[in-house]
ZAVEX-910635 format. One record per residue (C-alpha): chain; x, y, z. Coordinates in Angstrom, 1 decimal. Example, Ala and Ser with C-alpha at 12.3 -4.5 7.8 and 13.67 -1.06 7.14 Angstrom:
<recs>
<rec kette="A" east="12.3" north="-4.5" up="7.8"/>
<rec kette="A" east="13.7" north="-1.1" up="7.1"/>
</recs>
This chain:
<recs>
<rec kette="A" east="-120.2" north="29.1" up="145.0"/>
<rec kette="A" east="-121.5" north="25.7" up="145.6"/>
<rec kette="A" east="-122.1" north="22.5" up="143.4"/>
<rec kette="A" east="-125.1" north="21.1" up="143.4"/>
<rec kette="A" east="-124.7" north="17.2" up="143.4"/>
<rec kette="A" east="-128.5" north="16.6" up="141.5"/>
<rec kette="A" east="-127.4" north="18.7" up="138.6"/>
<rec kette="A" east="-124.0" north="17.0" up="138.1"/>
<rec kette="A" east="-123.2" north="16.6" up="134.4"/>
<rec kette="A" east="-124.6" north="14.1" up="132.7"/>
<rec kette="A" east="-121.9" north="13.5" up="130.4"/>
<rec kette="A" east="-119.4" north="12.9" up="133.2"/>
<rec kette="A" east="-121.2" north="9.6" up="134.7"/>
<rec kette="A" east="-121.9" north="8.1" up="131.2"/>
<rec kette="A" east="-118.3" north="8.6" up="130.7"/>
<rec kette="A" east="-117.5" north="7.2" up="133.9"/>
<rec kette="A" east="-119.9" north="4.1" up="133.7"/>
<rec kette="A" east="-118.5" north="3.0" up="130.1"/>
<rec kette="A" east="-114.6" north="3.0" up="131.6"/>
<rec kette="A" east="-116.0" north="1.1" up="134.1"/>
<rec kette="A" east="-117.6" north="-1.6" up="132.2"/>
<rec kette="A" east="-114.4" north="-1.6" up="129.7"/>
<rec kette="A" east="-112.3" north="-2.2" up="132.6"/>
<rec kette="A" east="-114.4" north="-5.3" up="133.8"/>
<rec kette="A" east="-114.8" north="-6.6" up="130.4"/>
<rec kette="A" east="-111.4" north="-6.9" up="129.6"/>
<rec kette="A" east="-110.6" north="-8.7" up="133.3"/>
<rec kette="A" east="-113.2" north="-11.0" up="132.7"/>
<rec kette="A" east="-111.3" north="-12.0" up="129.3"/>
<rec kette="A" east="-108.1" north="-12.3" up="131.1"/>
<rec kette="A" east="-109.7" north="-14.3" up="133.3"/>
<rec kette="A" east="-111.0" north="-16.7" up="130.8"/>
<rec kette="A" east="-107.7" north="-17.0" up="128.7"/>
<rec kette="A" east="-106.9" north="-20.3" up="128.4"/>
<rec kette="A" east="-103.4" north="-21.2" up="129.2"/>
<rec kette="A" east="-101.0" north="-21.9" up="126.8"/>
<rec kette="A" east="-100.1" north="-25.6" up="127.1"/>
<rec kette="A" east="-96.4" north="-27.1" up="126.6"/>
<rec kette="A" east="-95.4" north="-28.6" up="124.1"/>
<rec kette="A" east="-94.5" north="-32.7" up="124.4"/>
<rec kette="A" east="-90.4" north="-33.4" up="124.4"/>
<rec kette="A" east="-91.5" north="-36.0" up="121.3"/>
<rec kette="A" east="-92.8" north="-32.4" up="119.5"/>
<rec kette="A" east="-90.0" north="-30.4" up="120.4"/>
<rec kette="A" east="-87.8" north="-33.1" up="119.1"/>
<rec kette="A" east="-90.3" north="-33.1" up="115.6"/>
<rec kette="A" east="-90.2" north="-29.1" up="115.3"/>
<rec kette="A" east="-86.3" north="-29.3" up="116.2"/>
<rec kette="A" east="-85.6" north="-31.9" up="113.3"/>
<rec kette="A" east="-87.8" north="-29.7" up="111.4"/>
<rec kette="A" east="-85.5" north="-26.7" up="111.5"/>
<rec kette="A" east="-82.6" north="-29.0" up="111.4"/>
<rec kette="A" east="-83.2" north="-30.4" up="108.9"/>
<rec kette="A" east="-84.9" north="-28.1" up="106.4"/>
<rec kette="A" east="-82.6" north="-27.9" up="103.8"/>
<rec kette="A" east="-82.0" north="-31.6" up="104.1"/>
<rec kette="A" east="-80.7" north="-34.2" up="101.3"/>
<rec kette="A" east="-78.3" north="-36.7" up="100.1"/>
<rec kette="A" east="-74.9" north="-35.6" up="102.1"/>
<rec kette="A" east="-76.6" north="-32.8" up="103.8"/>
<rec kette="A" east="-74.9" north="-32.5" up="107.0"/>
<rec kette="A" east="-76.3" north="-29.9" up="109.9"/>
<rec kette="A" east="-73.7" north="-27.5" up="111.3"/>
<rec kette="A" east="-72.3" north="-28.5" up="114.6"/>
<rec kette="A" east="-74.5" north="-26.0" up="116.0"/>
<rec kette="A" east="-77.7" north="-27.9" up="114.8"/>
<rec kette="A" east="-76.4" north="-30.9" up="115.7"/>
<rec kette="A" east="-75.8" north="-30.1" up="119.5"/>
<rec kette="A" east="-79.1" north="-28.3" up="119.8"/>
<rec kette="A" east="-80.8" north="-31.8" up="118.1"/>
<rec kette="A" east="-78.2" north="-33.7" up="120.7"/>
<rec kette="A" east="-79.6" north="-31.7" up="123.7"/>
<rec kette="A" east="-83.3" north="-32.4" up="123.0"/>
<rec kette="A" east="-82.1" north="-36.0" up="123.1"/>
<rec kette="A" east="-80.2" north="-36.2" up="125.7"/>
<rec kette="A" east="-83.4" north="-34.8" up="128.0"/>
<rec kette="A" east="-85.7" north="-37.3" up="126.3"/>
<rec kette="A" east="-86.9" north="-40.1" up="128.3"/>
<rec kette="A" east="-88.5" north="-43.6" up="128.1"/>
<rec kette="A" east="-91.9" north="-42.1" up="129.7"/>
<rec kette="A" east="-91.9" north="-39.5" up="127.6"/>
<rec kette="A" east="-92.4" north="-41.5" up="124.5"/>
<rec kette="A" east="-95.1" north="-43.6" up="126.1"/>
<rec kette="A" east="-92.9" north="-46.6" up="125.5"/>
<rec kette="A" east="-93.0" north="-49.5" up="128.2"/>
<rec kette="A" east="-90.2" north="-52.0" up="129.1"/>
<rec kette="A" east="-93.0" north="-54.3" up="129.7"/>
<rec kette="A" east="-94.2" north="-54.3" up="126.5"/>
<rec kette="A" east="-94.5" north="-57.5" up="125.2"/>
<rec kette="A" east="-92.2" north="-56.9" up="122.1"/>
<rec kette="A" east="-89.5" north="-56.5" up="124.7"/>
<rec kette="A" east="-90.0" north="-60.1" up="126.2"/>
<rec kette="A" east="-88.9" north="-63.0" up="123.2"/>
<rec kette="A" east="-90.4" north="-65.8" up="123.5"/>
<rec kette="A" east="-88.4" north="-69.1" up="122.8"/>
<rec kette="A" east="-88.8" north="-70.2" up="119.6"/>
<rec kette="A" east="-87.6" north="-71.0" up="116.1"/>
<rec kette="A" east="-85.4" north="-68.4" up="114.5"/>
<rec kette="A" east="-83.9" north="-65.3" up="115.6"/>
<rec kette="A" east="-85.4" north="-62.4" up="118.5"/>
<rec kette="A" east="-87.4" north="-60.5" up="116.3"/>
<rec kette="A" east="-86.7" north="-56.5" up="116.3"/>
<rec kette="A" east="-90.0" north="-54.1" up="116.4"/>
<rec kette="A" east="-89.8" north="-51.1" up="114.7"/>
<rec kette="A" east="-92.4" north="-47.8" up="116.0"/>
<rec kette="A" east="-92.6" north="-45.5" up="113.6"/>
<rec kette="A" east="-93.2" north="-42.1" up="114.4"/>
<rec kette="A" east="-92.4" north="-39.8" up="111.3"/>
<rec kette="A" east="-90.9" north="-39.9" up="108.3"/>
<rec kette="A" east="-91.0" north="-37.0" up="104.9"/>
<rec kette="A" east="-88.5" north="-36.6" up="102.5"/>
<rec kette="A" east="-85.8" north="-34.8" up="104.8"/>
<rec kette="A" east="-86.2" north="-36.6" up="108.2"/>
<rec kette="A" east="-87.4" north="-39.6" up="109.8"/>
<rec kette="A" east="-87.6" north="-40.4" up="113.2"/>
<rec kette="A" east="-88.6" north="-44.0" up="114.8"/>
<rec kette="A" east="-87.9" north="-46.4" up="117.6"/>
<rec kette="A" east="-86.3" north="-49.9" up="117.5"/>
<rec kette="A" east="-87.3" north="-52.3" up="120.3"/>
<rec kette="A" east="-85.1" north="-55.1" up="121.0"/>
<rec kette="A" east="-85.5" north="-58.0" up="123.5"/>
<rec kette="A" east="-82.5" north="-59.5" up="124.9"/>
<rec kette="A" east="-80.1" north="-61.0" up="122.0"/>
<rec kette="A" east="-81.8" north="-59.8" up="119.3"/>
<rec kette="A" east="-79.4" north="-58.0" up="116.5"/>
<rec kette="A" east="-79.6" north="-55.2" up="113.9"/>
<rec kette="A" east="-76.8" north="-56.9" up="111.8"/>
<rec kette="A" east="-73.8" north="-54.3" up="110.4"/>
<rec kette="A" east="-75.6" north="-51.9" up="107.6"/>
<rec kette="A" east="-74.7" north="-48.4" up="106.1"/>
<rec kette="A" east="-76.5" north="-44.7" up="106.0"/>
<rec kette="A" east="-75.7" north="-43.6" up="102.7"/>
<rec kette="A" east="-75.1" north="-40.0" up="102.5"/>
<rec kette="A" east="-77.3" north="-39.7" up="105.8"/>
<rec kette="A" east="-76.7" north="-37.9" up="109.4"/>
<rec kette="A" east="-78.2" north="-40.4" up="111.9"/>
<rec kette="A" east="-78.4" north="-39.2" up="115.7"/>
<rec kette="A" east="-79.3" north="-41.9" up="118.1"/>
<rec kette="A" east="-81.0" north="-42.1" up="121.6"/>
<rec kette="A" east="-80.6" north="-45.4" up="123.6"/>
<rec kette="A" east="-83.6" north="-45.5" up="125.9"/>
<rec kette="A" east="-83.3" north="-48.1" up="128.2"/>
<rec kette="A" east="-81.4" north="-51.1" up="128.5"/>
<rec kette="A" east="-78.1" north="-51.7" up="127.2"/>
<rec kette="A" east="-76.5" north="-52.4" up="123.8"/>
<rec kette="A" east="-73.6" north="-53.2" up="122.3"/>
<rec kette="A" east="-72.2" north="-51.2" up="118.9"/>
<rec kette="A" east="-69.6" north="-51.9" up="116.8"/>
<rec kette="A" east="-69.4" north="-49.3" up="114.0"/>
<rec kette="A" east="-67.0" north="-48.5" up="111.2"/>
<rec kette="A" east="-65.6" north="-45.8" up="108.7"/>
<rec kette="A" east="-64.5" north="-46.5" up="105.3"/>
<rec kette="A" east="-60.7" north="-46.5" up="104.4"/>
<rec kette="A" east="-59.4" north="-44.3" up="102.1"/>
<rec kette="A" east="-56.5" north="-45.1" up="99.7"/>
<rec kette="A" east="-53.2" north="-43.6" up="101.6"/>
<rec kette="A" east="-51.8" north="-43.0" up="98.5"/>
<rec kette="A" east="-53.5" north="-39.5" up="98.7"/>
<rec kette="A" east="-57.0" north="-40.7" up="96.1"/>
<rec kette="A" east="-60.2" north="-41.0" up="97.8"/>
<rec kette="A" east="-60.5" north="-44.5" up="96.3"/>
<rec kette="A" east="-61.3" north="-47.0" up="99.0"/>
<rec kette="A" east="-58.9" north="-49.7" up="99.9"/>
<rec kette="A" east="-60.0" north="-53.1" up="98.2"/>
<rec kette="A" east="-59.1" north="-56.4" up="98.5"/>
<rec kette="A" east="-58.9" north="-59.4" up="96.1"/>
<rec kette="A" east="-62.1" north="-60.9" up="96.9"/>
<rec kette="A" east="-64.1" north="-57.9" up="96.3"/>
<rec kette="A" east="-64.3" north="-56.5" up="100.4"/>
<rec kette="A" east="-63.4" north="-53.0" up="101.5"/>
<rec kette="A" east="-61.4" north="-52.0" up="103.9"/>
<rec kette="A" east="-63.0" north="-50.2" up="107.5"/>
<rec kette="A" east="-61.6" north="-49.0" up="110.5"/>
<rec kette="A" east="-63.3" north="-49.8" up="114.0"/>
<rec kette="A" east="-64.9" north="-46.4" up="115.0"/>
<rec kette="A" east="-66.7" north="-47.8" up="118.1"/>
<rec kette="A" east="-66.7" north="-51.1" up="120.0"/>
<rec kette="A" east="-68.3" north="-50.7" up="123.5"/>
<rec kette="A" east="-71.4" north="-51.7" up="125.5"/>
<rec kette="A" east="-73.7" north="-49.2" up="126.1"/>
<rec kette="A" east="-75.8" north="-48.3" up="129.1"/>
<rec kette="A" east="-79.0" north="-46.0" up="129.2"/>
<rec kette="A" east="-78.5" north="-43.2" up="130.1"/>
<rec kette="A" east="-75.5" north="-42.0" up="128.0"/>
<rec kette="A" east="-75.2" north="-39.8" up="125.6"/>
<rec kette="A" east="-76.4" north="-39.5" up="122.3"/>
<rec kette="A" east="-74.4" north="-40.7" up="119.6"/>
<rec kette="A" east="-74.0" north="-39.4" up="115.7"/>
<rec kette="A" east="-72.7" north="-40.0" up="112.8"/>
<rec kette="A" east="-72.1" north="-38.9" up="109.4"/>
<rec kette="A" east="-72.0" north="-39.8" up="106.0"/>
<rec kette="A" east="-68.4" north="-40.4" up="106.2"/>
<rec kette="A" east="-67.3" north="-40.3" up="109.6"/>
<rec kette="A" east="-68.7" north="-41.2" up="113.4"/>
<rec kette="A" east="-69.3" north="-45.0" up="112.4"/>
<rec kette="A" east="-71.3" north="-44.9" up="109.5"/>
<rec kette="A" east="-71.4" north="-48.8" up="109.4"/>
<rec kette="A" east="-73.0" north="-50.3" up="112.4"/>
<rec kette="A" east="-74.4" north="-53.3" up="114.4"/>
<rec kette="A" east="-76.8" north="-53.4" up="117.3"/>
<rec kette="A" east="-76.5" north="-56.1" up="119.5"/>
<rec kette="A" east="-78.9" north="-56.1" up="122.7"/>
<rec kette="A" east="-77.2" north="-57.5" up="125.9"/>
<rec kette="A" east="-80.4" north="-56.6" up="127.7"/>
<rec kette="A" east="-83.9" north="-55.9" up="126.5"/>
<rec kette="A" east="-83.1" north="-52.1" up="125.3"/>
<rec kette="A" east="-84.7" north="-49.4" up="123.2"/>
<rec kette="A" east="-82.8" north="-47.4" up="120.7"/>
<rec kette="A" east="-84.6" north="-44.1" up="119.1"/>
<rec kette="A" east="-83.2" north="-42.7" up="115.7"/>
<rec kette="A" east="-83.4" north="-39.3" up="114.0"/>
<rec kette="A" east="-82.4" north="-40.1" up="110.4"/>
<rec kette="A" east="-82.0" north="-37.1" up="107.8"/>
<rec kette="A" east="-82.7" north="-37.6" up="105.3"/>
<rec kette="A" east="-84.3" north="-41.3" up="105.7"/>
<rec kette="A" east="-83.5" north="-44.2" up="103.3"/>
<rec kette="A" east="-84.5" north="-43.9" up="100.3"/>
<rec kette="A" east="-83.6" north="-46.9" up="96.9"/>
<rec kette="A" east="-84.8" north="-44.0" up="94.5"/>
<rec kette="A" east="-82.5" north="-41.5" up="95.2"/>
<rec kette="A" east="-79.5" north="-43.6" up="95.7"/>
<rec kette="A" east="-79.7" north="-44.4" up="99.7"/>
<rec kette="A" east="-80.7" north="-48.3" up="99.8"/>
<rec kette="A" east="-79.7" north="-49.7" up="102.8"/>
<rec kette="A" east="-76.8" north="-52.5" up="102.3"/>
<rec kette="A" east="-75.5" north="-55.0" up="104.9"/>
<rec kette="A" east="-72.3" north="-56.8" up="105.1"/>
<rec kette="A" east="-70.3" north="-59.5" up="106.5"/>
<rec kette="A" east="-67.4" north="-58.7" up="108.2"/>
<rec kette="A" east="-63.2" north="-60.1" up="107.6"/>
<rec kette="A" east="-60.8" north="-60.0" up="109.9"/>
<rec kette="A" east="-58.0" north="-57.9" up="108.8"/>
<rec kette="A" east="-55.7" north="-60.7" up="108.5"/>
<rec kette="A" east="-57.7" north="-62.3" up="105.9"/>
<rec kette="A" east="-56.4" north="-60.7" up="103.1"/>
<rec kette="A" east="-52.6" north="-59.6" up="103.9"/>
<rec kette="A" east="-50.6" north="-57.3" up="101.9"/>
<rec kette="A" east="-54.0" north="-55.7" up="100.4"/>
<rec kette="A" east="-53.3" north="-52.3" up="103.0"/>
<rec kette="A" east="-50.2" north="-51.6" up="103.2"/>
<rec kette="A" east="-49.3" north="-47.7" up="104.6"/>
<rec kette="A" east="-52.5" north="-47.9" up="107.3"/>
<rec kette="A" east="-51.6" north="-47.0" up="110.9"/>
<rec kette="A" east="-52.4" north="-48.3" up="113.8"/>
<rec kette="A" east="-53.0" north="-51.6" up="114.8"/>
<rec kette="A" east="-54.3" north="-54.5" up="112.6"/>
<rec kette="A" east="-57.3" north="-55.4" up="115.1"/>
<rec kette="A" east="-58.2" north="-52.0" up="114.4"/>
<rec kette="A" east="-59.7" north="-52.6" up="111.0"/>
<rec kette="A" east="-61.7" north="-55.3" up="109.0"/>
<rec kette="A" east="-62.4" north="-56.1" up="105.4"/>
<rec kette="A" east="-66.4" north="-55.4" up="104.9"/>
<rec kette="A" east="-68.0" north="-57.2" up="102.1"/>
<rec kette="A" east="-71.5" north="-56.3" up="101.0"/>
<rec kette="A" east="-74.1" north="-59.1" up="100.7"/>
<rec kette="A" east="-76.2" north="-59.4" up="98.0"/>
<rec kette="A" east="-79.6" north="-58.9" up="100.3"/>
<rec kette="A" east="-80.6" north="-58.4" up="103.8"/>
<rec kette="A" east="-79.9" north="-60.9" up="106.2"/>
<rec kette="A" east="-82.1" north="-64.1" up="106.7"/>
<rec kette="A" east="-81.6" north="-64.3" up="110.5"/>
<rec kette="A" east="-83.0" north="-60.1" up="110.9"/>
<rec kette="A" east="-86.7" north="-59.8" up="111.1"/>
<rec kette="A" east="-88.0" north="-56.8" up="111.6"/>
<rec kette="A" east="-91.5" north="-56.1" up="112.9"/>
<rec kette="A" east="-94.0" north="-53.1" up="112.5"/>
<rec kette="A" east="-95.9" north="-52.0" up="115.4"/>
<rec kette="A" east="-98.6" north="-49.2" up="116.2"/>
<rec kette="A" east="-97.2" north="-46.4" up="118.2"/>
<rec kette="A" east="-99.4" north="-45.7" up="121.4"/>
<rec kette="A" east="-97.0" north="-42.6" up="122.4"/>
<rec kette="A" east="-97.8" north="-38.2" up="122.1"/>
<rec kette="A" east="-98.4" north="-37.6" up="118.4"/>
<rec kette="A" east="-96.9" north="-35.2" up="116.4"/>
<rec kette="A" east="-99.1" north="-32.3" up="115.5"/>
<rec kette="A" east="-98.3" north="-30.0" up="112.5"/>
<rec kette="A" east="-97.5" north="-32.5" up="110.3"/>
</recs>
């Protein structure tokens, strides 16, 4: 028997018509989805110091693990990508009385991690300062820079007293002393090892970033000191039993406040911001 098509069922096209309108609706959505946009390397770097970080405090130090993966967002960071400029003017010292004044951008700082830029011109120095009980990774931008770094030096004797001399000085062994040319790699160091005590000195215009965990802090027991530096022959017979050889070490001696000749300027970063805060 035939069907005839004017007394089809009803039903069946009303059906029919609503999967049809479902369909289209939900392509049109698809269609207006907005795509999902990618994060900046300076907040991948903030959500990566976050995780790193978490659990943060005096002497916290990130597994090796956390540390390369923190390492490997710096390493594929670059100048443009922190909207930072060699043309900037900070970068260009003009001649005048006193030293090349250093420009510090801030970026973030909260209780377990900081993270900043210093901007040097040519000749300017961050003179030879500690990171109490801090893990400090560091990104040289541009330029080049020399670093001369030390670690403290324990008592051989088998205590974990550090070796002292007559006039008050401790005794440090050379961790790094090399120039420095962006790119490299990214350096770290640790509360007791990896250069802990260091000194910035810009043979070219340069730009240094730091991730410091957790940041300085005088409350709770992380002041930053400075000190002037001894040549190991200055006080002989004080470390007796050290190996290697004596140009290898120097007696450090902290001052009693920050250096007269280091002046350090705050500027307004212009670069991606930080969302999530």
């Amino acid at each position: 028997m035939g069907v005839d098509g004017g007394s089809a069922d009803p039903k069946g096209r009303a059906e029919l018509a609503t999967e049809k309108n479902t369909y289209s609706s939900k392509k049109k959505k698809r269609r207006q989805k907005k795509p999902t946009s990618t994060p900046s390397a300076v907040q991948r770097l903030f959500e990566t110091c976050k995780e790193v970080f978490a659990h943060g405090g005096r002497g916290f130090i990130p597994s090796a693990d956390d540390v390369e993966r923190l390492r490997s967002v710096l390493d594929t960071l670059k100048l443009t990508d922190v909207g930072v400029s060699p043309n900037l003017p900070f970068f260009h010292y003009v001649v005048m009385d006193g030293p090349p004044p250093v420009t510090y951008l801030h970026l973030y700082a909260c209780s377990n991690f900081s993270i900043g830029i210093f901007c040097l011109p040519q000749a300017a120095v961050i003179p030879l300062h500690n990171h109490p009980g801090m893990t400090v990774v560091s990104k040289l931008l541009f330029g080049s820079m020399h670093i001369k770094s030390y670690d403290w030096v324990n008592d051989p004797e088998g205590s974990n007293e550090k070796i002292k001399s007559s006039n008050g000085a401790y005794l440090a062994k050379v961790n790094t002393d090399a120039i420095f040319k962006a790119p490299c790699e990214t350096s770290v160091l640790y509360p007791t090892t990896g250069g802990n005590m260091h000194c910035f000195t810009a043979v070219t215009s340069c730009a240094v970033l730091d991730v410091l965990g957790p940041p300085y802090n005088d409350g709770e027991g992380r002041a930053c000191s400075y000190y002037k530096e001894y040549v190991f022959s200055s006080f002989p017979g004080k470390a007796i039993g050290v190996s290697g050889e004596s140009k290898e070490y120097a007696w450090l001696e902290e001052r009693e406040s920050k250096p007269d000749d280091l002046v350090v300027r705050g500027a307004e970063y212009r670069g991606p911001k930080i969302v999530g805060r």
